[in-house]
C-alpha positions in Angstrom: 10.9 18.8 -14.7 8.2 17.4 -16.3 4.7 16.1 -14.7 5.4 12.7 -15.8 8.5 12.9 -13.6 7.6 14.2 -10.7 5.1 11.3 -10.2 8.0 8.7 -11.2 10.1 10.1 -8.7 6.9 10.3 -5.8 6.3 6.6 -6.8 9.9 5.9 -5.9 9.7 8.3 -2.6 6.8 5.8 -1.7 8.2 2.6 -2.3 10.8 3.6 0.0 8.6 4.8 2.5 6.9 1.2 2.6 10.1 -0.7 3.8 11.4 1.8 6.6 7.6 2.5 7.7 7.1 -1.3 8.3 10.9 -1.3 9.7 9.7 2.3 12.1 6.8 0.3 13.1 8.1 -3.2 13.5 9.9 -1.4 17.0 7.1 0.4 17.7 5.5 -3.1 18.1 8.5 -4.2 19.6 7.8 -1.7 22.3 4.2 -1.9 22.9 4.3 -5.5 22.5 1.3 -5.7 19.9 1.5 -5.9 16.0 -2.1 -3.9 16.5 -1.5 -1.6 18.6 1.6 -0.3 17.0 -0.7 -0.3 13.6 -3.4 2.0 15.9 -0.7 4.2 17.2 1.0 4.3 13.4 -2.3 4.9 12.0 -3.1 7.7 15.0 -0.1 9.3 14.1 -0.7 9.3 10.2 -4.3 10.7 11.0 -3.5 13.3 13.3 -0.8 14.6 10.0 -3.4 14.3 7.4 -6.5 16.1 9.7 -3.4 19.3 9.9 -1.7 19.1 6.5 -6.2 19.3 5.5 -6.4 22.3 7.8 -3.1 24.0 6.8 -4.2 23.6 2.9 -7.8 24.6 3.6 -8.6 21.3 1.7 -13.1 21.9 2.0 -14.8 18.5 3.2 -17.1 16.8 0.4 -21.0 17.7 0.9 -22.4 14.8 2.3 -25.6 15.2 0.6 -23.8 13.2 -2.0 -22.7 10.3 -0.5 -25.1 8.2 -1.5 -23.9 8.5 -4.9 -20.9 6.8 -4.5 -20.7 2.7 -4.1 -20.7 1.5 0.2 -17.1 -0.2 -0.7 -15.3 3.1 -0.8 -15.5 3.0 3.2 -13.1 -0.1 3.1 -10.0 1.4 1.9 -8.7 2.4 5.5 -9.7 -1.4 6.6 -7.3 -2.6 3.9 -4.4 -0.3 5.2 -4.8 -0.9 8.9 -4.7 -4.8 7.8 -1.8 -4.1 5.4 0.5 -2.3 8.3 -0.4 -4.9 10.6 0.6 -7.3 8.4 3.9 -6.0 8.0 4.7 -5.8 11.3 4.3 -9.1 12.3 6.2 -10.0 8.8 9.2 -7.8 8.7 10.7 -9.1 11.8 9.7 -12.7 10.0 11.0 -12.5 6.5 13.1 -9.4 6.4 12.6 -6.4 4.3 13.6 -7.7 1.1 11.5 -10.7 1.1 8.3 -9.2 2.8 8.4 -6.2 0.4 9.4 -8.7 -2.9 6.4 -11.0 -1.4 3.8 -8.0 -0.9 5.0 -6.5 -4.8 3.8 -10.1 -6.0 0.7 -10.0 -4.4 0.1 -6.5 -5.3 1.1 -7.4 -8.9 -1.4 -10.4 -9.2 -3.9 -8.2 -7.9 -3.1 -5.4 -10.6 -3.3 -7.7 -13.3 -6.7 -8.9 -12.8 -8.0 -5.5 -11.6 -6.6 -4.3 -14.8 -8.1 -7.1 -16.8 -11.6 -6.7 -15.3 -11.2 -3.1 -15.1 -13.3 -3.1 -11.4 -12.6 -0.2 -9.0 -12.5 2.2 -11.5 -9.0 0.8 -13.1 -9.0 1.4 -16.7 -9.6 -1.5 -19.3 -6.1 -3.5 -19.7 -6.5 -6.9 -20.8 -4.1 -9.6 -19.7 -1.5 -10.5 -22.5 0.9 -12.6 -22.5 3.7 -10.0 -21.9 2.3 -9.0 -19.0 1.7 -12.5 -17.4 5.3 -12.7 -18.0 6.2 -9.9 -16.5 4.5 -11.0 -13.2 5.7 -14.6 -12.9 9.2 -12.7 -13.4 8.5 -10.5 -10.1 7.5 -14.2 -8.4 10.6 -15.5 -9.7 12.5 -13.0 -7.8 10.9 -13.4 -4.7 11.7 -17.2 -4.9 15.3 -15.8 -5.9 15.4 -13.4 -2.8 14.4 -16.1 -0.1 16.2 -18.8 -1.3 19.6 -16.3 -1.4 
C-alpha cells in the first residue's frame, strides 16, 4: 500500500472520528450538564492519551531555547480545538450530524480557499480559480440540500 494511501485512508479514519466524537461528547454534555465542561473533560481525556502514546514512543520534547524562533500564534491552535468541540456539542444535538458536519466542511472549506490563496500559516501558494470557487459553492449547495431535506 502506497504512502499516498495510507494518508487517504487516515483522512477518511478522521472524518469519521469528527461525527461520533461530537456525537460521544454531545452525552457527555448531556451528563454533566455543560457544553464546556464536557469539552474540558473530552480535551482531559485526549491529553492524558497523547502525554502516554509521547511517553510510550519516547517522542523527545523540543529545546526550548528555540522558542522564540517560531511566530506567538502557534500557541492558539489548542484554543481553536477547545472552541471547535465546544461548538459541536451545543450543535449536534441542534442540527444533527449531517448538517453540523456539512455546515462545519463549508466553513472549513471557505477558510481553505483563502488560506490557500494567501498562502498564510505556512499553506502552500494555491491561487483561487474559478474551478475551485466552484467547487466550494457546490459543498454550500449541499449543506442548503441537507437541511432543507
Amino acid at each position: 500500500m502506497s504512502t499516498a494511501t495510507l494518508f487517504i485512508l487516515m483522512a477518511l479514519v478522521a472524518g469519521i472520528s469528527v461525527p461520533t466524537q461530537a456525537g460521544i461528547n454531545a452525552q457527555l454534555g448531556l451528563w454533566t450538564k455543560s457544553p464546556v465542561l464536557a469539552a474540558t473533560i473530552s480535551f482531559a481525556v485526549g491529553t492524558l492519551t497523547l502525554i502516554a502514546y509521547t511517553l510510550v514512543a519516547r517522542i523527545p520534547l523540543p529545546a526550548l531555547a528555540g522558542i522564540g524562533g517560531h511566530p506567538w500564534w502557534i500557541w492558539i491552535g489548542g484554543a481553536l480545538g477547545a472552541f471547535f468541540v465546544t461548538a459541536t456539542i451545543i450543535l449536534v444535538p441542534k442540527l444533527g450530524a449531517t448538517t453540523m458536519v456539512t455546515t462545519v466542511l463549508a466553513g472549513q472549506m471557505v477558510a481553505s480557499l483563502l488560506l490557500d490563496h494567501f498562502g498564510v500559516l505556512g499553506y502552500p501558494l494555491h491561487p483561487v480559480s474559478l474551478g475551485r470557487v466552484a467547487g466550494v459553492l457546490l459543498v454550500c449547495v449541499g449543506v442548503w440540500l441537507i437541511k432543507v431535506f
